[in-house]
BAGU-819678 format. One record per residue (C-alpha): residue in one letter; x, y, z. Coordinates in steps of 0.25 Angstrom, whole numbers, plus 5000, padded with zeros to 4 digits. Layout:
<nodes>
AXYZ/...
</nodes>
This chain:
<nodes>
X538354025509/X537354015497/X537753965482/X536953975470/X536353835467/X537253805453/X538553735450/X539453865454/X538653895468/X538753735472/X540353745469/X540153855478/X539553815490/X540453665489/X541753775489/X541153835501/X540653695510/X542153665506/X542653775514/X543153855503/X543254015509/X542354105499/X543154225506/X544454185499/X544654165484/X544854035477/X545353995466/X544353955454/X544653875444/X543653915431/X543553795420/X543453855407/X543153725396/X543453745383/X543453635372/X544853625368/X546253695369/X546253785359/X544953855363/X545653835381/X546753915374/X545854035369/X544954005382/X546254025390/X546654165382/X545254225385/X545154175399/X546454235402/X546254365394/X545254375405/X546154375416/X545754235420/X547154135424/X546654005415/X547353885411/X546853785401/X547053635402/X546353525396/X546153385405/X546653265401/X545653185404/X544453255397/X545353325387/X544453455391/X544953575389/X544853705402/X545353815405/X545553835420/X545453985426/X545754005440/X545354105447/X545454155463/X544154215467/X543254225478/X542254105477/X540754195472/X539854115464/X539654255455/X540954275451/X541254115449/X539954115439/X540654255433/X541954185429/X541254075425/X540454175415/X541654245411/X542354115406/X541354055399/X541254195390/X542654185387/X542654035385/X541354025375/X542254095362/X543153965365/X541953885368/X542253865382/X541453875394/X541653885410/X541553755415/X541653775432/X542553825441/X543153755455/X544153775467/X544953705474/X544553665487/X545753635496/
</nodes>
C-alpha cells in the first residue's frame, strides 16, 4: 500500500506494518490546542455544534490546554487531512489549531 511522504501518510503506513485492518473503522482521536480554558470552552461549543463528540482537558504536567475529538472512521489519508482542515477553521476564531491525530493500537 502506498502513503503520501508527509507526517499524516508516515502515521499511516506505521498503522498499517502494525497490522491495524484499513477495511474496518477505528477510532481517531483529533487534537485541537487552544491557549486556554476559556477559548477550549468556546472551541468545545463550535466543535460540538458541528456534530463532532469533544472533550476538553488540560494536562497537568504542561498545563496545556486540548480538545480531544474522537471519531470512528475508516483509516483514508484524504478524509483524516479533511478533519483536520475542518477543525483548524473552527478553531482559528479561538485561536486554536489542529494539532495531529492518533489511534490506538492494541
Amino acid at each position: 500500500m502506498k502513503f503520501p511522504s508527509d507526517d499524516d501518510g508516515q502515521v499511516l503506513k506505521m498503522l498499517y506494518k502494525e497490522g491495524v485492518d484499513f477495511k474496518e473503522p477505528q477510532n481517531v482521536d483529533f487534537f485541537v490546542a487552544v491557549p486556554d480554558k476559556s477559548s477550549g470552552e468556546s472551541v468545545l461549543k463550535s466543535l460540538r455544534d458541528e456534530g463532532f463528540s469533544c472533550e476538553l482537558e488540560q494536562d497537568d504536567e504542561t498545563e496545556e490546554w486540548t480538545c480531544f475529538c474522537l471519531i470512528k472512521m475508516l483509516l483514508n489519508y484524504d478524509d483524516i487531512i479533511d478533519i483536520q482542515k475542518r477543525l483548524d477553521e473552527l478553531s482559528k476564531p479561538y485561536d486554536g489549531y489542529s494539532d495531529g491525530w492518533a489511534v490506538m493500537v492494541e
